[in-house]
Structures are given as C-alpha cells and as structure tokens.
N, C-alpha and C positions, 0 to 999 in steps of 0.2 A: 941470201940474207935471211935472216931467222927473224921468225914473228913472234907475235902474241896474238891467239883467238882466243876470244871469247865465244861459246859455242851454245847456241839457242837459248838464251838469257830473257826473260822481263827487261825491257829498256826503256828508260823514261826520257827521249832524244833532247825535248827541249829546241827540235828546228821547227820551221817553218810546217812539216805536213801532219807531226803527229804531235809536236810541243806536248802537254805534259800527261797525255793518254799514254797507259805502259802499254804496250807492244811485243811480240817477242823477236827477235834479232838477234843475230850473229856479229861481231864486229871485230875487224881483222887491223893489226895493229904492227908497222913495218918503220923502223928509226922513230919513232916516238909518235908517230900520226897515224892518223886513224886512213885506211884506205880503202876498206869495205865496212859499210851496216846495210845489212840485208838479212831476209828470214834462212838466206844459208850462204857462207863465204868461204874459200879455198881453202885446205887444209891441205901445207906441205910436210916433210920433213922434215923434223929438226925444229917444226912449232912447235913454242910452246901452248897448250890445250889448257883452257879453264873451262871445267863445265858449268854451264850455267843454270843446269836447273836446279829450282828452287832459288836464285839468286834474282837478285834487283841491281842493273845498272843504270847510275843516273851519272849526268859531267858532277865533276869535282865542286865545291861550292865556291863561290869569290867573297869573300870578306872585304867589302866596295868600302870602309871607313872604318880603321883602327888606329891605336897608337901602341906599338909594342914598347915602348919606353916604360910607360906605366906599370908594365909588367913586376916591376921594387916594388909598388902602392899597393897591389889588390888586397884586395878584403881590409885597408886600414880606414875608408871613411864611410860614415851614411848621414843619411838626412842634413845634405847640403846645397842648395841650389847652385847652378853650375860658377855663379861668379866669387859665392865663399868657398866651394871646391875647389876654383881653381888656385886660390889663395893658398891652398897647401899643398895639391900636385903638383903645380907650377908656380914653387916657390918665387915671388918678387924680388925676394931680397936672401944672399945667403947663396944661392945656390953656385956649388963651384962643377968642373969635369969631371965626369966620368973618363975610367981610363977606357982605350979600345979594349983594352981585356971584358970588363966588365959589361961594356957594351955587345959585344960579341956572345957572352955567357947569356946574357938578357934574351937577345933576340933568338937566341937557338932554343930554348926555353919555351917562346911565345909560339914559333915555329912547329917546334914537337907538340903543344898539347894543340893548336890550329891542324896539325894534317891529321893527330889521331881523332878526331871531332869531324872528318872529311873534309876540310878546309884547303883545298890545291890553291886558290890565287889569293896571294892581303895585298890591299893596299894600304900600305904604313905610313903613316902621317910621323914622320920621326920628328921628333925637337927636341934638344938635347941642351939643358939650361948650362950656362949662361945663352949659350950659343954653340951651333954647332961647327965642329973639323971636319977635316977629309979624314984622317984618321980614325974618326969614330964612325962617320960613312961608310969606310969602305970596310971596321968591321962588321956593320949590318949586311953590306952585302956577302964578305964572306960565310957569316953564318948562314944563309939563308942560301949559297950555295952548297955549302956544307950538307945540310939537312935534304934540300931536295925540293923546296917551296918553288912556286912561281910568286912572285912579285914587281909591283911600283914602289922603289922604298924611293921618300922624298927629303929634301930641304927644307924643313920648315922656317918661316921665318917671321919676326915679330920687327919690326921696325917703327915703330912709335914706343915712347914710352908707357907702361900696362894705364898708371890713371890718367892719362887722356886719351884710354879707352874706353871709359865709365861715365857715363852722365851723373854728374853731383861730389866726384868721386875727390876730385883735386881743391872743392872746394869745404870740404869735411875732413879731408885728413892734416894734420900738424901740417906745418908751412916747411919745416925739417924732413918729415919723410917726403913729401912728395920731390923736393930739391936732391934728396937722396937717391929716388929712381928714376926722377929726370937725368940724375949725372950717370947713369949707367951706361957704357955705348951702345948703339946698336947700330947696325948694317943702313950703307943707302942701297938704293935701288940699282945703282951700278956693282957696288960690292957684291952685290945678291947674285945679279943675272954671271958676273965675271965666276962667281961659286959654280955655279950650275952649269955652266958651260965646261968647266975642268970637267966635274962630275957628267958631263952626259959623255966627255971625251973619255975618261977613265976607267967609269963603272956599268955604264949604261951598257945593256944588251950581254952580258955575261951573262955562264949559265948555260949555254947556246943559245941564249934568245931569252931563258925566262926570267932575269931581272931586268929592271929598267929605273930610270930614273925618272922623277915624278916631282914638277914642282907645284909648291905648297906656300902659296901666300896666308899669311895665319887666317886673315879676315879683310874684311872692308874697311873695318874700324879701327885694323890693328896695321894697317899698313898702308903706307903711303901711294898715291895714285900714279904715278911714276911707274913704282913697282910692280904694284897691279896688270899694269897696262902692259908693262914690257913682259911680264912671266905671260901674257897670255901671247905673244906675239912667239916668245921663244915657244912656248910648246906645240905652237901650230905647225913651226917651221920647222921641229924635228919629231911634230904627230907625239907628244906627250900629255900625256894627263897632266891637268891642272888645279889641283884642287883646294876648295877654297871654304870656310867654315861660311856659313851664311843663315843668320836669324835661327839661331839654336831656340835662345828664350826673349822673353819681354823687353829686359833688358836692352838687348843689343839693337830692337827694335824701335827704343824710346831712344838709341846713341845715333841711329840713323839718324831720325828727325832733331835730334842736337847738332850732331855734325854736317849733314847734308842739307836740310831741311824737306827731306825727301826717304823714302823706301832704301834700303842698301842695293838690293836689286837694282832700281832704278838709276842708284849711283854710279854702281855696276856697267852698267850700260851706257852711261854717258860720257862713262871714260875710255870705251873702248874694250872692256876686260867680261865681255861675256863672246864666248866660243863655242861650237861644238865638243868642242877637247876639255871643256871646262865643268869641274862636276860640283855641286856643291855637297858637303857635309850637313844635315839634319834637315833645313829649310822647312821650319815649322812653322815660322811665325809671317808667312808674305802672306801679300795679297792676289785677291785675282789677279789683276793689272801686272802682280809680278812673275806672276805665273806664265802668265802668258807673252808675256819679255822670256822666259825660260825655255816655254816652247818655243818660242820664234828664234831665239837663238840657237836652239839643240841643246841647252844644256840640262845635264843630269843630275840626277837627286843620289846623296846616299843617306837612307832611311835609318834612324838606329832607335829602335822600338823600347829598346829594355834600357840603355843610358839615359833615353830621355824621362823614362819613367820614372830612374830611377834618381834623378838630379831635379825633377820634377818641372823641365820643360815645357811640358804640352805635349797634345797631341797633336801629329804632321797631317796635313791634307791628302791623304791617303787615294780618295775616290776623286779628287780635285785632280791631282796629278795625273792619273788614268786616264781621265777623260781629255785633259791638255794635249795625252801624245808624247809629255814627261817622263823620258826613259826611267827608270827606280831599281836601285839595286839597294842591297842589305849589309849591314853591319854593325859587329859586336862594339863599336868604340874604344876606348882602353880598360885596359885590367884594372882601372881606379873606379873610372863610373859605369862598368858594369861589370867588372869580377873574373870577366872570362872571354877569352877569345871563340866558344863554341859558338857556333852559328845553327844547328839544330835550333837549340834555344829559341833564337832570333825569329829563326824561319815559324816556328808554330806562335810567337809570340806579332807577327806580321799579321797571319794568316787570322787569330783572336782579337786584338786590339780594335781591327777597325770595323769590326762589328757592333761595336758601342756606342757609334756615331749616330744611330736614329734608329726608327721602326721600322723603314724600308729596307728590308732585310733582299730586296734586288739591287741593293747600292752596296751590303757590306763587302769586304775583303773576303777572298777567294784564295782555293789550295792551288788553282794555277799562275794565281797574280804573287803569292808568295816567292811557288818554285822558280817561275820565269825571276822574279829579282833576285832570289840567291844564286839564280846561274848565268844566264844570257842576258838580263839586263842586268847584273851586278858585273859584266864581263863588256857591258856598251859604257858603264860608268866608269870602266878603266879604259877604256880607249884599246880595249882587247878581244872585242867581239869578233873579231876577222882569226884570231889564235884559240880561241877556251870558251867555254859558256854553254855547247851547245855538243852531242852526238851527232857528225857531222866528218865526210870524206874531206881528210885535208885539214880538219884541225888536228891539235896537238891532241894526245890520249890523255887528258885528265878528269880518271871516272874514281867514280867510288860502287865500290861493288859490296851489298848487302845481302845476308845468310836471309832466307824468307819465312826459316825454318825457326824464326825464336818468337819467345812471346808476341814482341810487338807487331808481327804479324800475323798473330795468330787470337780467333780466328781469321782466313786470310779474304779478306773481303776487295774495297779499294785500298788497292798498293799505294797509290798516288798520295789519297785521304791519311793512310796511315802513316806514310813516309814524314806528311807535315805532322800531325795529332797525337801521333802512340810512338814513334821511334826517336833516341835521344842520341843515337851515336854507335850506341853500347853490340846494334846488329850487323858494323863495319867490319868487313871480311879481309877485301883488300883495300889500298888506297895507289891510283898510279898517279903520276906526273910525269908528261913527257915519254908518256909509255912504261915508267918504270914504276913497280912495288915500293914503295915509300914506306906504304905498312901494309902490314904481314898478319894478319888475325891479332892486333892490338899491338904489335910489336914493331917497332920504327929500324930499321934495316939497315938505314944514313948514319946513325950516333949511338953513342951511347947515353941510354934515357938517364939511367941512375947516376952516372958517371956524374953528368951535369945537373942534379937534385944538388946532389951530395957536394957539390962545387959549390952550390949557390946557397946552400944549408951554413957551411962553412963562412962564409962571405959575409949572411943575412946581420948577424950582430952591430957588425962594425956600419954597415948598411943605415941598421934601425935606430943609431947610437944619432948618424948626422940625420936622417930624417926627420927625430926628436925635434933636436936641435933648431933646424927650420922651423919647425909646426912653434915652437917657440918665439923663435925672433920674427915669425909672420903673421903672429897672434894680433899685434898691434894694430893689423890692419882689419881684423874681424872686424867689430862695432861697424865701422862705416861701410864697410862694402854688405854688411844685411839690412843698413840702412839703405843703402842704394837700393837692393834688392826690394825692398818695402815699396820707396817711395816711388820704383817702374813699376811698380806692379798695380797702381793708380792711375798711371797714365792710360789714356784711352789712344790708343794704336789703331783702329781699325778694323782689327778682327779679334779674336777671341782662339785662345788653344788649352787652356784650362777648364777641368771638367767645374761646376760647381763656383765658377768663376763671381759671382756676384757676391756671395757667400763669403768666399775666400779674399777676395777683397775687402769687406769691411771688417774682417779678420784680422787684417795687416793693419789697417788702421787704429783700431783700437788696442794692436800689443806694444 
C-alpha cells in the first residue's frame, strides 16, 4: 500500500503531550489516516515524500457554526442587530425554493473558499426557506462530496411561527401580518424526527465516513418542546450532533423569561434536551447557573467572535466557559453576518477579543485556547473528536501544511504566536482531508474553481432581482422588530454582554 510522509516538519499535534507547542515530527499517512508521528517514520517505496523543512503542520481547522445557505447574502447587509437581520436573510414572508441545482452550486462555493482558508471539517447549519427537501439535502451533501470537505450538514428546523418568537412582537405588528405568518405551515415534531431519520438512512456517513447528518433544532424559542426533546434523544441514539442556537443576543434572553419564566438553558434542561451530543451556537447571553447546567451536562459552545461583533451581540463569556470545563470550538457563522467562511480570521480575532475583558491580563484569551478551539475542541463540538481535531495515530489525515518561508513567518520567531497573529491563509501549501491534497499551492484539485464563479456570476442577476423583492415586501416588518430590539435592550437579564452598556441603553431610550 502506498503512503504519504510527511518528513521532519514543524507540527503543532494539538494531542494531549505536546497540544499546541510546535515540535518537529515525521507523520506517515496510509488509506487516509495517520499511522505514525514521531521524530522519524518508515519510508517505503512507492511513498509519496513531502519534505518538510521549513513547513508547519498543524490538523485541518473545524468551522463548529456556519450557514452555507447564506452564502447568496454576503457582503449585502451591515449595521443590523441580529433580529432586523434576520428579517432580511431569513425572509418571513415571500420566500419560495431553491432548485437542488442552485443549492448544490451554493454549497460547492462555500466549500472551495472554506478548504482554500484551511478549513477541512464545517458544521453547516443548513435552512432552506420556506422549508427544507430531501432533494435540496442531498444536493449539499453531493457538493460537499464532490469538493472533498468533511462535514455535519443538518436539518434545520423552525416550528413555531417567527412572531411568537419575539417578545412584544405579535403585539406591535398589524393584526393581518401576524395572521399572515401564523397561517404559514410549519413541521410538528413527528414530521421533523420522521425527516431526519430518512436523512440519517440516506445521507449520513457518505464520503467514506466524512459527511454526516446533524440535527439542528433552530432554538428554544423557535421550537417546540416535543421537538427539542426528541432530536436530543435521536442523536444520542445514533451519536449525532445536535445543535441548537442558544442566547445569541438580549433579545432571545428577555423571550426566555416571556416564554418560560426562566433562563433558555434552564428550559433546556428541564425538558430533557441538554446532552453530551448537544452543542450550542454563540451562548453569549447565560448565566453562571447556566453555565454550569452546560458543564454538568457536557454540552458545547460554538464561539463566533466576528458575527457577533458584527450584528452587535455581545461579548461570549470566554474565561467563564474555560474555567467550567466548557468544551469551545470556533466559527465563521454565515456569509450574511460575517462575509466569509475563513476561519484564520476568526482564530486571531478569538485569540484578541477576549483580552478586553479587564486588566488582569492572567485571565485574557490565549494563542493556545484559540488553536485548541479551531481544532480539537471545535472537533468535540462536532461530536468528531475520536475522527479529526488533533495530530494523532488513528485519526483521519486532515492537516494543513504551511510554507515557513513567507513573510508571515518571517522573522521566524513563535510559529504558534504567528500562526494565530501574522498568518491569514495566504502561506497554505497544501491542504489534505482524509489523507488527500484538496489543495494544491492555492489550487483546489476536486472542481473546477472558475467554472463554478462563472456559474454563479451567470445566475447572480436573477438571484438579486428576488432578493430585492423580499427586502421589499419584509420592509414592513422593520419598524417593530427595532422596536423590539429597543425595548430588550432595557430589560435587565441578569448579566451584561455589551461593551458601554449603560450608555448604550439610555441611548435606546431616548432615539
């Protein structure tokens, strides 16, 4: 059988004895897994040889919370806070299917600029308005075998109607539109689980292993407790990710205590719907008490530093979660609210952020708390850390191998420091998955790059024409959903995730 070595390289393993000190290592590579790292490994035959000096290998990155759907939106909104945002990504009213074609072009798209960014595993948060097919399923997973990605692509699912998802929301908009999105259908909990079950039968584990199926309850607030309950029961029983948006912004934190009269987390737990297997999306806005329902269950955080920033969220409890025992992986979120699938970004933008939190600069964020969640904890937040996350005998080969030789490492000081700080992507040599080149010195190996520009170039018109359209007929509901935003943004919750927060409240007030 014919290998791949990698031969006397810098390696940043990310296991347990050297985690994210670089090292030099050999690491011998036989049907797509890694079988030897050590400072020297066999060289037969008929291996293929990559030399590694001057190179840096670290695992592949996991992208633990995205939405490749979004991928039509980027670069079309700013300065929205996440519930007038969502108002136009995820049109209420208006929005009809996408064909599989379309869908298929989307996700190979999001895919190619995710691996040339180093990006080997996404967890895709798919939702496909109105609602989603099999058909438009299983073109995600085609693409995304096509390409060469590892993935959880999921079912997303919304089963409440969106304004009694909103505290104040149904009682501020005309008595006509809300009976308007009341009459939409939506999925029961049976409908859902009966979905997912086709889906784990059909699509799951294609790839040889690296797709899977991943369900995706939208929220707490967005979905019924039935459902909740039972998607966590189904993923235990076939070891799936479960993943769930949880207290993004204020918002959702003041629909808790509307709805529940309690924490979401707390809800969460009392219906049965917190797991090991259960990862939550941003988890900015909890309390201690819920934190610590998070540890006690095992459940996991996906972080997304630059969406939140940039929908104007808050800040996530960064050192809180740390010290819980909170596993924390990393992620771009969609191409709407943050522009870009790159995860570099992310990772220096982890490793920055939470250094603003006070003077005790032995509390800030760390270049190894970064690296550990863009890899082996953004790879426990997929329920994939026994497969990818880490340089390790027995997992799967997804590295990213970097040239040492370019500016960003130069001068070449800590490789680690620089990897987070000075390097953007741009010193990515190779990229494997599954042991195989993916990309090639910027060059994707699986597709044709331009092919599919040049398809979606073609397309974008007709694209932009209904997009309009939408942002039009869901105008109506702007006014009250920034009133909403105003009037949570008053309410006292319990903690605070706003910088300036005192300020910024009587700010709201008075506009």
């Amino acid at each position: 059988m014919n290998a791949t070595v990698i031969k006397a390289a810098t390696v940043i393993t990310m296991d347990a004895a050297t985690g994210s000190s670089p090292v030099v290592r050999s690491i011998r590579i036989e049907d797509g897994a890694i079988t030897q790292v050590a400072p020297d490994v066999d060289v037969r035959d008929g291996d293929e040889v990559i030399d590694g000096t001057d190179r840096l290998v670290v695992p592949g990155f996991v992208n633990a919370h995205t939405h490749s759907w979004e991928y039509l939106y980027k670069g079309r909104y700013d300065n929205l806070p996440l519930e007038l945002w969502m108002l136009y990504s995820y049109p209420i009213l208006g929005g009809r299917p996408l064909s599989p074609e379309l869908v298929g072009l989307r996700s190979r798209l999001f895919a190619m600029e995710s691996l040339k960014n180093g990006v080997t595993t996404l967890v895709d948060d798919v939702l496909e308005t109105p609602t989603q097919d099999r058909a438009q399923l299983a073109a995600v997973f085609d693409a995304y075998d096509e390409v060469g990605i590892r993935a959880n692509i999921s079912g997303h699912v919304i089963n409440r109607p969106f304004v009694d998802t909103l505290p104040f929301a149904s009682d501020l908009l005309p008595a006509d539109l809300v009976a308007q999105v009341r009459a939409q259908p939506v999925l029961t909990a049976q409908e859902y689980l009966d979905y997912s079950r086709a889906a784990i039968r059909d699509q799951h584990g294609r790839g040889g292993g690296r797709l899977r199926y991943m369900l995706a309850p939208s929220g707490p607030q967005r979905c019924t407790d039935d459902l909740l309950a039972g998607a966590t029961v189904l993923g235990l029983e076939h070891g799936l990710e479960v993943h769930i948006h949880v207290l993004e912004t204020r918002v959702q934190a003041v629909t808790g205590q509307d709805l529940y009269g309690t924490t979401l987390v707390q809800h969460l737990a009392d219906i049965g719907a917190l797991s090991s297997g259960t990862t939550f999306a941003h988890g900015i806005w909890v309390t201690d008490h819920d934190i610590e329902l998070m540890a006690s269950a095992g459940v996991s955080v996906s972080h997304n530093p630059i969406s939140n920033l940039k929908l104007g969220s808050g800040l996530a409890p960064w050192r809180r979660y740390h010290a819980a025992g909170v596993p924390v992986g990393l992620g771009s979120d969609g191409c709407s609210s943050s522009d870009t699938p790159r995860l570099h970004e992310v990772v220096k933008m982890a490793a920055l952020l939470h250094k603003a939190g006070g003077p005790d600069h032995t509390t800030w964020s760390t270049v190894d708390e970064a690296l550990r969640a863009a890899t082996i904890g953004g790879a426990r937040t997929a329920s994939l850390h026994e497969v990818t996350g880490s340089i390790e005998v027995g997992k799967r080969a997804d590295l990213n191998v970097y040239d040492l030789g370019t500016l960003a490492f130069t001068p070449r000081s800590r490789v680690d420091n620089q990897l987070v700080y000075s390097e953007n992507g741009s010193s990515l040599e190779y990229v494997l998955v599954d042991g195989r080149i993916v990309v090639d010195h910027g060059r994707l190996t699986t597709v044709d790059e331009q092919a599919a520009i040049a398809e979606l170039r073609e397309r974008m018109p007709a694209v932009a024409q209904w997009q309009d359209k939408l942002d039009l007929l869901n105008d109506g509901f702007a006014g009250v959903f920034d009133e909403v935003h105003r009037r949570c943004a008053a309410v006292d919750v319990g903690v605070e995730r706003w910088t300036a927060q005192e300020r910024g409240r009587v700010a709201l007030r008075l506009g």
